[in-house]
Structure formats: C-alpha cells, structure tokens
C-alpha positions in Angstrom: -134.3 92.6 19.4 -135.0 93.6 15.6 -132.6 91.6 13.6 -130.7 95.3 12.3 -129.6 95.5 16.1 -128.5 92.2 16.4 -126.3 92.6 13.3 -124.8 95.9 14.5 -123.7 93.9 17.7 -121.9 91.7 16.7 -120.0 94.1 14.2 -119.2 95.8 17.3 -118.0 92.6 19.2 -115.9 91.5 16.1 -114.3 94.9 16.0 -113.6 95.4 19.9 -112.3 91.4 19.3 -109.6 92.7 16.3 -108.4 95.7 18.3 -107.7 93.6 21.3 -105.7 91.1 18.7 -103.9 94.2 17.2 -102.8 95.7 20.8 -101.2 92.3 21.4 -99.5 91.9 18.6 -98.0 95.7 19.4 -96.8 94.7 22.7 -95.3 91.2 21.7 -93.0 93.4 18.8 -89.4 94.5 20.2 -89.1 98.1 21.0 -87.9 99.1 18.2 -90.0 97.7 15.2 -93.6 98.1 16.2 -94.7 100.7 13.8 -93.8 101.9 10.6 -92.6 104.9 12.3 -89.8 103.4 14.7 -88.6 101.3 11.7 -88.3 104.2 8.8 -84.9 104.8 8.0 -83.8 108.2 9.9 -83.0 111.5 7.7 -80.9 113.0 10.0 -77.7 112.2 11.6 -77.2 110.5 15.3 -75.6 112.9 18.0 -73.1 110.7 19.3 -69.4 110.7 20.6 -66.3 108.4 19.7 -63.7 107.7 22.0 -61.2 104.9 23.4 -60.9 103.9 26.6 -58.2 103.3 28.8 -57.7 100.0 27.8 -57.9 100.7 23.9 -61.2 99.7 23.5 -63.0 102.1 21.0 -66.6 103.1 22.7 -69.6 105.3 21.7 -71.1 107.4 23.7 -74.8 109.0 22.6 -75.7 112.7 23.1 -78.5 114.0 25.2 -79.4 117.2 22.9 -78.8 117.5 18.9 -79.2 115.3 16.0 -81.9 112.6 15.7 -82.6 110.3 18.7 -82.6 107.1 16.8 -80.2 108.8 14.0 -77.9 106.7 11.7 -73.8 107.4 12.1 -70.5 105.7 12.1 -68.8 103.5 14.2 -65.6 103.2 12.9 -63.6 104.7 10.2 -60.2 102.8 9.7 -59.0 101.4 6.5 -58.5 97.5 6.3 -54.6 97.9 6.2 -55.1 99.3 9.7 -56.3 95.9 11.2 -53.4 93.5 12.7 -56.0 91.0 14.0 -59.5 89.6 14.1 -60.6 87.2 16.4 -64.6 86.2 15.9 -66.7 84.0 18.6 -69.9 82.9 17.0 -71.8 79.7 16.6 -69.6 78.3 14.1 -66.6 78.0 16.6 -63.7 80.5 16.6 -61.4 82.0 13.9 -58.4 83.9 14.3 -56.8 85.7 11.4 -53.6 88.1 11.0 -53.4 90.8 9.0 -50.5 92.0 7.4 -49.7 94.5 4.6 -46.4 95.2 2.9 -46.1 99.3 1.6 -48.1 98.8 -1.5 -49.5 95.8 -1.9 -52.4 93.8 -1.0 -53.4 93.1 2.8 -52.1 89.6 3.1 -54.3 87.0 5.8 -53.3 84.2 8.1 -56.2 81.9 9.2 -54.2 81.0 12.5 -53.9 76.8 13.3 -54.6 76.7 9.4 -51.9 78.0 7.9 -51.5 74.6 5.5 -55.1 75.1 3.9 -55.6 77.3 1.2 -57.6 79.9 1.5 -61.3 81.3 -0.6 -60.3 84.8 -2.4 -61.9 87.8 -1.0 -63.4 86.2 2.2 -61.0 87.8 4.9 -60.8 91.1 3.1 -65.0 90.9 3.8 -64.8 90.7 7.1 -61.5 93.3 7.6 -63.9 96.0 5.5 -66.9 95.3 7.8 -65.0 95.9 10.8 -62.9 98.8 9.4 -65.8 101.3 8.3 -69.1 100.5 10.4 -71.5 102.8 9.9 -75.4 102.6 11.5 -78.7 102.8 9.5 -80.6 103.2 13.1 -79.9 103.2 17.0 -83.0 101.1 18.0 -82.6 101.6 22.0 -80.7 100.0 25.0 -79.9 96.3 25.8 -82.0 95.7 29.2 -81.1 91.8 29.8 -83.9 90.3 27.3 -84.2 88.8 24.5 -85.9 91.1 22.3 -82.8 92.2 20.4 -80.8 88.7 20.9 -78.2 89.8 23.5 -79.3 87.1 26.1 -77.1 84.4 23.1 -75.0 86.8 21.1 -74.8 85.4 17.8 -71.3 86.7 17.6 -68.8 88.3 19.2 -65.7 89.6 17.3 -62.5 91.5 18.7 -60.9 93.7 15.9 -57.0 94.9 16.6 -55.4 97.3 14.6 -52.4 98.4 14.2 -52.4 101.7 16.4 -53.0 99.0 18.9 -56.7 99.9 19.5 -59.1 97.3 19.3 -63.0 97.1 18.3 -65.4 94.9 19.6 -69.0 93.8 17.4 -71.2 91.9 19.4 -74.0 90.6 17.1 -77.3 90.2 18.6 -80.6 89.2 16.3 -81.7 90.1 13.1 -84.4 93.5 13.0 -88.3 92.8 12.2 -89.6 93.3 8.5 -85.5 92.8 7.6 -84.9 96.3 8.6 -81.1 94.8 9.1 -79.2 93.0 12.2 -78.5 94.7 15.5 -75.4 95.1 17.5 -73.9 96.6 20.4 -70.2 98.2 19.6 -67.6 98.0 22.7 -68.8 98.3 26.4 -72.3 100.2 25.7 -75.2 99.0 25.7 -76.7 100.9 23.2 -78.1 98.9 20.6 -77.4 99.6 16.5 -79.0 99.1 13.2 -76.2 98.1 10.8 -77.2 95.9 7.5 -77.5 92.5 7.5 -75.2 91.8 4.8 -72.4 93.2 6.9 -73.3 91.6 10.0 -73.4 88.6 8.1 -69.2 89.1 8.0 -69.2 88.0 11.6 -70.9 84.8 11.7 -68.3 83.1 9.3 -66.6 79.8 10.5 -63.3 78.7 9.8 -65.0 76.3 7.3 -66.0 79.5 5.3 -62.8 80.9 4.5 -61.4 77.1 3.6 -61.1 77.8 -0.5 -63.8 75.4 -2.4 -61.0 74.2 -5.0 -60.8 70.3 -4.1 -57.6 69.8 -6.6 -56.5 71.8 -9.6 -56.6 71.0 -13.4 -54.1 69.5 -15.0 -51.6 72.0 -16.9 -52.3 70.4 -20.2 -54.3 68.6 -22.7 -52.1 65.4 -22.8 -51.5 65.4 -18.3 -55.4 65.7 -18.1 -55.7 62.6 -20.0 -56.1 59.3 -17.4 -54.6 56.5 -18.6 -56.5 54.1 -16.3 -60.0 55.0 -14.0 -60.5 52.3 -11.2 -63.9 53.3 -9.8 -66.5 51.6 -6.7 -69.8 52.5 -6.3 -72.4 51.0 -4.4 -69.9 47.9 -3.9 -69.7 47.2 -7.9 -66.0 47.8 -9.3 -65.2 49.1 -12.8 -62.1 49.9 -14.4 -61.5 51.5 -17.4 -57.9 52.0 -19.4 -57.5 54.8 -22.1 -57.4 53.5 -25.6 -54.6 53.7 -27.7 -55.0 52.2 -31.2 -56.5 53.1 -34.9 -58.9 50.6 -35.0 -62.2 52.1 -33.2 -63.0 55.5 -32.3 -62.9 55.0 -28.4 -61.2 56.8 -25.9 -61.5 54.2 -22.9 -62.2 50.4 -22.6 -63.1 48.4 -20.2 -61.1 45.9 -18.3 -63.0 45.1 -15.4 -65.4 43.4 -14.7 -64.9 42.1 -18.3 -63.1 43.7 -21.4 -65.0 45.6 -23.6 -65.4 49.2 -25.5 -66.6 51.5 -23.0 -69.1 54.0 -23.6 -67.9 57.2 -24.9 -70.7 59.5 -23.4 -70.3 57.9 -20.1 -66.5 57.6 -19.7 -66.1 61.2 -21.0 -68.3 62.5 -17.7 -66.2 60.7 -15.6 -62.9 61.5 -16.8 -64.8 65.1 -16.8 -65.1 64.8 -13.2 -61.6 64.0 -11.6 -59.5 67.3 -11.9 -60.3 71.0 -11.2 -63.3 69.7 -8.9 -65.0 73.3 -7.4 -67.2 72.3 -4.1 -70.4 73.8 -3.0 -69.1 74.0 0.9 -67.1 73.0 2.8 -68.2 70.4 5.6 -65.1 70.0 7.9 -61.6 70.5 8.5 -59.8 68.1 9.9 -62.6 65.9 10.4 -62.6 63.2 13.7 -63.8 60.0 13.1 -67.0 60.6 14.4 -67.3 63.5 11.5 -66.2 60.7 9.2 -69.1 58.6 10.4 -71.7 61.3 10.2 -70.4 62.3 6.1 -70.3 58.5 5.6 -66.8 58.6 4.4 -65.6 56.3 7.2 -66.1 53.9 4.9 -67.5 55.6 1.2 -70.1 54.9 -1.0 -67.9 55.6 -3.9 -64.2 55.5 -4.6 -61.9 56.5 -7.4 -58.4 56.3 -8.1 -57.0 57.5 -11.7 -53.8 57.3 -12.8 -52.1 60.3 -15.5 -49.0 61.0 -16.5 -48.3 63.3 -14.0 -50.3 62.0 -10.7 -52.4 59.9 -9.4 -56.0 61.4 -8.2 -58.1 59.5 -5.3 -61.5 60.8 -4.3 -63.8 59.4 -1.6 -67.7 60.0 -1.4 -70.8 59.5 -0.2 -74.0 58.5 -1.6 -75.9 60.9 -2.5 -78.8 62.7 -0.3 -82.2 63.3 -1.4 -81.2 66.7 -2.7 -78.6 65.3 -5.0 -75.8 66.2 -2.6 -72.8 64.4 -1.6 -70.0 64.6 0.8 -66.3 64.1 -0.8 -62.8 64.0 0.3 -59.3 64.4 -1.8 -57.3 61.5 -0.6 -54.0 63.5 1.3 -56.3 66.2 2.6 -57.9 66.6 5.8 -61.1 68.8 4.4 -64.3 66.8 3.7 -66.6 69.1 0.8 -70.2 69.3 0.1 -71.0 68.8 -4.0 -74.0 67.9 -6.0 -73.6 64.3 -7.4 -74.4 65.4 -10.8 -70.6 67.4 -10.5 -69.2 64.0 -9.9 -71.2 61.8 -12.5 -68.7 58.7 -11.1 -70.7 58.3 -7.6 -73.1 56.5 -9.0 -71.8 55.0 -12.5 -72.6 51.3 -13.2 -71.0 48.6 -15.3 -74.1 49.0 -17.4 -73.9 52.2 -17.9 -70.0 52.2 -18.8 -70.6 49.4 -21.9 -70.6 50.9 -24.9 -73.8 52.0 -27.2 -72.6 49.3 -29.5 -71.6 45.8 -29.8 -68.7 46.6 -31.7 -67.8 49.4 -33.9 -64.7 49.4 -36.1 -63.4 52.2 -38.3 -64.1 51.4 -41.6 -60.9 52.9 -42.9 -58.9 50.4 -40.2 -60.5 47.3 -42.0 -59.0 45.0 -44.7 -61.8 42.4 -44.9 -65.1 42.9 -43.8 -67.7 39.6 -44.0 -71.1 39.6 -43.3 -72.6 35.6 -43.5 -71.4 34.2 -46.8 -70.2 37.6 -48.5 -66.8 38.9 -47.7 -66.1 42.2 -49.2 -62.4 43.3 -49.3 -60.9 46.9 -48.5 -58.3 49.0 -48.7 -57.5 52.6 -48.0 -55.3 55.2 -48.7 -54.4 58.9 -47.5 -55.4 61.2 -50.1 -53.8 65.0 -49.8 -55.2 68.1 -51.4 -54.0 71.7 -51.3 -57.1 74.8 -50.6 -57.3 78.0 -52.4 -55.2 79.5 -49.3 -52.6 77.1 -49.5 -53.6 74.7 -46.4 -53.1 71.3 -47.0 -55.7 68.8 -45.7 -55.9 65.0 -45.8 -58.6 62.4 -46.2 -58.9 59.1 -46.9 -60.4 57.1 -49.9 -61.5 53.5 -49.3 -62.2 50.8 -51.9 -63.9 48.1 -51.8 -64.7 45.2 -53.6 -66.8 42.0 -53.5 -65.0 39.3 -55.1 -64.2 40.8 -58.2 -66.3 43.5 -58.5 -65.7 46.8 -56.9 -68.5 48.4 -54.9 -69.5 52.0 -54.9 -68.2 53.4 -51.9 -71.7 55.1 -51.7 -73.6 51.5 -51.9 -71.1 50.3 -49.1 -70.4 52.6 -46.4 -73.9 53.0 -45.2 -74.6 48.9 -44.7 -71.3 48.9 -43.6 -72.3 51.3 -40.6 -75.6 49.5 -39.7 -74.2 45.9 -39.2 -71.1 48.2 -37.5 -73.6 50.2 -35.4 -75.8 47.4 -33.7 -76.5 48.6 -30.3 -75.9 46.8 -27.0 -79.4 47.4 -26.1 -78.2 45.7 -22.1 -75.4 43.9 -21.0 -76.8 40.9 -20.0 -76.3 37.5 -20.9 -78.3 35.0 -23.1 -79.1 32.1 -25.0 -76.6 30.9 -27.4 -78.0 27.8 -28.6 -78.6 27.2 -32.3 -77.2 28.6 -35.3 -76.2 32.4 -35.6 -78.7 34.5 -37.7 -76.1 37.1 -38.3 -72.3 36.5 -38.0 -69.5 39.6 -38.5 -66.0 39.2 -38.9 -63.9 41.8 -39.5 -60.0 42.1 -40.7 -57.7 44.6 -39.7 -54.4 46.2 -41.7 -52.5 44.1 -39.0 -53.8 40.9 -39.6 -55.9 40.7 -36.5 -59.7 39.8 -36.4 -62.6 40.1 -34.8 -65.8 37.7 -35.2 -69.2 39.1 -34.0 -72.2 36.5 -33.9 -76.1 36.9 -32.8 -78.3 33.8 -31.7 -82.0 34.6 -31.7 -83.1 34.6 -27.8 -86.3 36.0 -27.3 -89.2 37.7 -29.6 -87.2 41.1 -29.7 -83.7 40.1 -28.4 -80.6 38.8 -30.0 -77.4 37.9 -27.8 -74.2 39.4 -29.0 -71.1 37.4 -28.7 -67.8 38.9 -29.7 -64.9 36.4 -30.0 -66.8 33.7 -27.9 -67.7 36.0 -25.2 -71.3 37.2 -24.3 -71.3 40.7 -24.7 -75.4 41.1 -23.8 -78.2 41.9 -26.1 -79.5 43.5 -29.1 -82.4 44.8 -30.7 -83.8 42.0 -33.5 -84.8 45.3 -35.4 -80.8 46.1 -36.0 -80.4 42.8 -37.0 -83.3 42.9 -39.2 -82.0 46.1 -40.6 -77.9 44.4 -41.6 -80.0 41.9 -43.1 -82.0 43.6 -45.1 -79.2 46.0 -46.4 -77.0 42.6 -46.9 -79.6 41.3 -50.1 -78.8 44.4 -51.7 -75.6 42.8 -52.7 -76.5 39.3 -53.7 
C-alpha cells in the first residue's frame, strides 16, 4: 500500500471514530437541549389552556393544533396582594409564610414558627412575584419517570394560596443545558416548562434566607457608640481596654489588662469599629442545637467580647477563622449563628501585641509643665490664645513657652526634639535587660502635679528596653534613642 493510501485511511478511521463520539454525546443530552434548534428561544406563542380543578388547583392543559409546539406562555397572572400563603419544600427544609395586605399599603409577611426574628427586606416579596406572574421561555416536553429533567428528586416543591382560595403548585426540577433556564412542572401535569433561572431560584430559599443579615444595630449617637470598657479573648489570651478620659495624651483607650498601658490607637479604633451595626454575609442557623454549635465552633468560641456603653452592653461569640477568612458569630441573647469575614470583625484575632501602643509614651506637649531629658529640664507653660476670622468665627489655639533655666527657647527649636524623645516607638512588647545605667531617661510634669519617668537601658546591638515608672514596657529602636540624643546637644 503506497503511503498516500495509508494516509487517507486513517483520516477516514479518525473521522468515522469522531462521528460515533458526536452521536453519543446526542443521545446522552436530555430531550430537550440536544441541538441548537430545540434550545432557541421560540418566536411564537404556546397553544395552551388554563383552568382550576375541582379542588382549586390551577392546571395547564396544552393544545393539540395552533401556536408553537414548544411555545413560551404564562402560567399565572395574579398580583402579589392576591397570595394568602406560600408553603416551599426544598432541600433547605420548609418555610411557611403569610401574606397579608391592608387596602393600600404594602403586602405585609409572616415567616410562620419565626415570628420573633427579623426579617431581610425584599426577600418574601421575591418569591410572592415569582409565584404571582409565571410566565415560560419554552415547554421542553413531558416528565416520563427519569432523571433527565430532575423530577426523579424535585429540587423544590412550593404550594402557593391566594386569596380567591385557589392555590398554585411549582415543582422545580433541574436546571436546562447551556443555562437555557430551570425546568418545572406547574400543578398536576406533567408537562415540563422552561421558566428562568433567576426566578426558579425564588423557590429554593430556606428559612435561613429570609432571616435579616443585621446582627445588632448602631448606636443612636456619637457619645452611646462610644465603649467605655472592651474586654476581649482570642485564642485564650485576654485583653481589656477602658476609654480614656483625661488631657494629658491623645488616646482614646488604654489598657488594663494584661498590664496598664496606652493602647494603640489604630488598633483599638478597628475594634471599637467592629461591635455595633455588625452586617453578616449569611446566615448559618436559627436556633442552632448543640450539635450545630459544635460544628460552628461556638460551643465553646475562639473569640469573645463583651463592651460596655452608656446605653448597653454588647457580647459577641466567634470562631476562628477558616482558610477563606470566614468566621461564624453569634449575638449573645439571640438564637441565630452568622457567617462574616474576619477582616469585618478585626477583634477575632487581636493580640496584646498588637493593642500596645506605637509608642512608649506620648504626652501632649501643651499638657506639660516640666519636661527633662538627662541633666536638662526645660520648663513650660501654655495658654489659650483666641482670635476672631474675617467672617466673624472665633477660633482658639494654644501658645506654649518654654524655657531652659533662664533662657526661653524658640518654640520652633523645641517642639520638634520635644516630639522625637515623645515619639520613641515600642518597637515589641517584650521584656529586657535592665541592668546598668539608663542611656536616656524622660520625666515629664504635668499642670496637676503628676509625673511620669521614662528610662532606656542598652540590651542588645539595636534594642533598648523601655521602662515607664519602674515597669517594663518592651523595646525600642537604639536609632530613636540615637535620634533624642542627638537633638538633646543642640541645647547644651
């Protein structure tokens, strides 16, 4: 055999090998999507005839002769103020909601055995619109027993009574090929429907989806939003922070627990952030059993929080975190357990470490009366200075003075070494060495007579320990100490 003919062979095999594939493929598809003929959207409408049967049930009946054999049409054509009732079967479990609309106003909903949760906005009104009006795209043949439209495990089932005393029922069968939409059967028949997907969708709620996502509600105003004291546990490490009410440093929280200090003011702001007028993602369960607890971890968290305002007193449970940054959480006094990324709830996974503040300590300059750095000791005083605007608004600032034993300073010369030995950074909260002599010691005097004295020991080639008042407040960068060094010659 010349090697041409032995080439057109096996073209021939290849091809008779394809075609077999293809006519497999064609007999595997359900009836109704195997070319792009059955599945193109009908033109013309379907003959078929609407009716009720003796028991109230509204059927459809399709013609023999006129209109498109495959045609799209409609189903039902009430209004949602005509529905008394839905009931809905599906995977999710069963729902039962009641319907009922004063002359003029909006359609008011019941979610039946869960009258004491608070409903999500709009979600009943979806389903009572996709049962009112149901139109179909398609009729894509009759249910035979199998499984190629999804009828051997209805998806869904959902009983729709209205007020005439009628009632509709949706069985929801699988989704149609090359998303062509979802198909259904509509009362007794067993015709089979095209209707779209996003409508179907209506029917394979859960109780869980109408269940509103609000976990708890802002506070009503500025000075209720503001927690006087955060007790949080993560990961088995406690913190605690109480709001700060003095003039002395610009902090909003510090810390009391595990030791007392400033509190970081990037940190504590995400937490305090992330207590009230908490939105979830989902909702997990209602009225969760134990066992539900167990699988959420919230039988016994990963994180707690309780925070105390003027007004109430917020506790939150969680979980830790999964891969996909998601947590479970719970409102203490509710029975609904929520799904919600972490990063929402910043609190799940704070640390002690992450709570200190960015600096060893940080007073305002305009709180201070004495201010001495080593063997200098500069002395201050401020007052409120008042000027009018061109528009008549009267604003206030504040003039400090300062002076270094008998000679006054320039403001200008001061305020900027002033910051740097104010603005050392904690650069950990660890502790260290404190042997020795202190390379750089801070005390400053406040309006009220108080004091505090900051002191750094040298501990390793790039590490000073901070001590404020005798305690071990952690590390900080020999650079910053370096730095209020440096800036302190300028005044000898």
């Amino acid at each position: 055999m010349s090697k041409s003919k032995k080439i057109t062979v096996i073209a021939i095999l290849a091809a008779a090998v394809i075609l077999a594939g293809v006519m497999v493929l064609l007999l595997l598809l359900p009836k109704d999507g195997g070319t792009d003929a059955d599945t193109a959207t009908p033109d013309e409408p379907a003959d078929i005839s609407l009716s009720t049967d003796s028991n109230g049930v509204h059927q459809a009946v399709i013609g023999k002769t006129g209109g498109a054999e495959n045609g799209y049409g409609t189903l039902m054509e009430y209004v949602p103020a005509d529905i008394k009732s839905m009931h809905i079967e599906n995977e999710k479990g069963t729902i039962d909601i009641t319907a009922y609309t004063p002359e003029g106003e909006a359609t008011e909903y019941t979610l039946v055995g869960f009258e004491e949760f608070d409903k999500q906005s709009g979600v009943a009104d979806r389903i009572a619109n996709a049962a009112a009006t149901l139109s179909f795209t398609r009729i894509a043949g009759k249910d035979d027993g199998g499984s190629d439209f999804g009828f051997d495990k209805p998806r869904s089932v959902a009983e729709i009574t209205f007020t005439d005393d009628t009632k509709e029922v949706i069985t929801v069968g699988a989704d149609a090929p090359q998303a062509r939409g979802t198909y259904i059967k509509f009362g007794d028949g067993k015709d089979i429907y095209v209707i779209e997907t996003d409508t179907a969708n209506n029917f394979l709620l859960g109780v869980n989806d109408l269940i509103s996502l609000t976990i708890n509600n802002a506070a009503d105003d500025g000075e209720s939003g503001q927690a006087q004291t955060i007790s949080v546990t993560s990961n088995g490490e406690s913190v605690t922070l109480e709001r700060y009410s003095g003039v002395k440093f610009s902090s909003t929280y510090y810390l009391t627990e595990p030791m007392t200090r400033f509190a970081s003011e990037i940190e504590s702001s995400k937490i305090e952030g992330a207590i009230r007028g908490l939105y979830a993602d989902s909702v997990a369960y209602v009225n969760p059993s134990d066992s539900q607890l167990s699988d959420a971890g919230l039988s016994q968290p990963y994180a707690t929080l309780s925070a105390d305002y003027p007004d109430t007193t917020v506790k939150l449970y969680a979980s830790k975190p999964d891969s996909d940054g998601e947590a479970y959480l719970m409102l203490d006094g509710r029975n609904v357990v929520y799904t919600i990324k972490a990063e929402k709830v910043p609190w799940i996974e704070t640390t002690y470490e992450k709570l200190c503040s960015e600096y060893v300590l940080y007073p305002k300059m305009t709180a201070l009366t004495g201010f001495e750095v080593n063997d200098k000791a500069f002395k201050l005083s401020t007052r409120e200075s008042h000027t009018t605007d061109d528009e008549g608004n009267e604003n206030t600032s504040y003039v400090t003075t300062v002076f270094l034993g008998d000679e006054e300073i320039q403001i200008e010369n001061f305020s900027g070494f002033c910051s740097d030995v104010g603005m050392i950074e904690l650069a950990d909260p660890k502790d260290g060495s404190t042997g020795g002599d202190a390379t750089l010691t801070v005390k400053y005097t406040y309006e009220d007579g108080d004091s505090d004295e900051v002191a750094f020991y040298p501990d390793t080639d790039t590490l000073y320990t901070a001590v404020v008042n005798g305690k071990v407040m952690g590390h900080a960068r020999k650079s910053d100490i370096t730095r209020a060094l440096e800036g302190l010659e300028k005044f000898n």
